[in-house]
N, C-alpha and C positions, 0 to 999 in steps of 0.2 A: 685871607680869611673868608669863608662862606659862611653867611649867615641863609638857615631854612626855616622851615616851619617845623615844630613839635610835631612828633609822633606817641603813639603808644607804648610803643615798643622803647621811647625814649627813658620812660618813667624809669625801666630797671637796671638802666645804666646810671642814671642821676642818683636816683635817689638814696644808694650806697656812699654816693661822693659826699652829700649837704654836709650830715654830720664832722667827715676829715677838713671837708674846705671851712666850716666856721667854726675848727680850731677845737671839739670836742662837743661845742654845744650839738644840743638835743633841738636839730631845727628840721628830719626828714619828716614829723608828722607835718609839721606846716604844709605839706606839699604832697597830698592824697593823689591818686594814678587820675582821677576825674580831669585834674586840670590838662594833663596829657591830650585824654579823650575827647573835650568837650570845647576849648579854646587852641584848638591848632591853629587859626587863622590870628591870631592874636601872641602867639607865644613862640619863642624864638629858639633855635638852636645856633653858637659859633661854632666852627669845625675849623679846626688846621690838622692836614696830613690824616684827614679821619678820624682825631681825637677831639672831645669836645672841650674846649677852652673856655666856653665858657653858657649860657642861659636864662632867658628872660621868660616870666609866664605871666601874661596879662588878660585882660577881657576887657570888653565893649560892655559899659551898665547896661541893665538892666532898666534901672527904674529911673535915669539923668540922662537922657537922650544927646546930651552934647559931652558929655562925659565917660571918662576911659581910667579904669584900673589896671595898678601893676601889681601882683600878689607878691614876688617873688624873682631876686635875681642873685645869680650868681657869677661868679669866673674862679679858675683854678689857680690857686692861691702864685704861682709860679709864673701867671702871666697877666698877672693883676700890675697895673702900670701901664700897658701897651695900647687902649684905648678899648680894650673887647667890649667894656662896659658902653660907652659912648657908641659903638656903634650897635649894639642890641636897642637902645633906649632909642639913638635916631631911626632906626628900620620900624621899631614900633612906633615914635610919634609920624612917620610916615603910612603907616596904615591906619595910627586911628585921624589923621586928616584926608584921607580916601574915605572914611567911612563917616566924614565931618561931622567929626567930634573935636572938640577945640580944650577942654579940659580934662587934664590927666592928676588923679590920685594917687596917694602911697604912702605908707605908713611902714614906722620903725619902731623899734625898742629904744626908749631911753640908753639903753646902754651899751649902743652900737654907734659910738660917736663918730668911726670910719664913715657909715652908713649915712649920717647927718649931717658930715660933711659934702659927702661925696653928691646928696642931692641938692645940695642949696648952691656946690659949685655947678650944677647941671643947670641951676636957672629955677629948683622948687621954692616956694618960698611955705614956711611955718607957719600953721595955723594956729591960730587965737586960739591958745586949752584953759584950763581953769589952775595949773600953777603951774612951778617953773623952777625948773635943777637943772644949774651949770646955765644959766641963762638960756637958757632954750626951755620953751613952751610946752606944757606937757597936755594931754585929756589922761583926766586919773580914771581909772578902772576902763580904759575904754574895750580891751579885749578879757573883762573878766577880775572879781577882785587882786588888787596887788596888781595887774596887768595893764600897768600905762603906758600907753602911746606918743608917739611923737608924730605928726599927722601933717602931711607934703601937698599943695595944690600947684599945680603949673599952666599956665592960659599959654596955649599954640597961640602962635600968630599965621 
């Protein structure tokens, strides 16, 4: 597995896959050609054989100086199980501690429990929201009416 940096040119290959890999949802707006552009040192491509297995798109804040966002990740639903995920998420917590940053963000949809599982077995833990479905902590409205969040912080060591 070759993990590189995001390109441009990546967007038009991905961004036809979001929608098939999460199963019908409507997830390609999440993920504008900008991130492509503008966070390639931060955003990841896996390749086997020249296909992409799988993809992470992150950034360096802005305005939290020790802090690192993940907007968005993927793997092809046929090699999900294989570690793709883990090793996109460690090549990124290895560049944002090159750029020491020790705190990493990420947010889900309430009703992407895969999702929720899969970061808290990573080591995220759930942030304090204002209620709570299915025992997990929510922020109500937090991306827009009806649009609640589940909200990930994780401290490098």
């Amino acid at each position: 597995m070759k993990i590189r940096s995001v390109e441009g040119a990546d967007y038009y290959v991905i961004s036809p896959l979001i929608n098939e890999w999460w199963n019908g949802r409507q997830m390609s707006d999440m993920l504008p050609k900008l991130f492509f552009d503008h966070f390639q040192n931060t955003s990841f491509i896996a390749e086997e054989e020249g296909e992409i297995r799988g993809f992470l798109i992150g950034f360096l804040s802005q305005s939290h100086m020790n802090e690192a966002y993940i907007h968005f990740v993927g793997v092809h639903p046929e090699y999900r199980g294989k570690k793709i995920g883990k090793q996109l998420y460690n090549h990124f917590f290895d560049i944002i501690k090159q750029n020491r940053r020790n705190i990493i963000r990420c947010v889900t949809s309430p009703v992407n429990k895969t999702s929720i599982a899969y970061h808290t077995n990573m080591g995220f833990k759930i942030e304090q929201g204002d209620k709570n479905l299915d025992n997990v902590s929510l922020h109500t409205n937090y991306d827009g009416v009806n649009q609640d969040r589940v909200l990930f912080v994780k401290h490098l060591v």
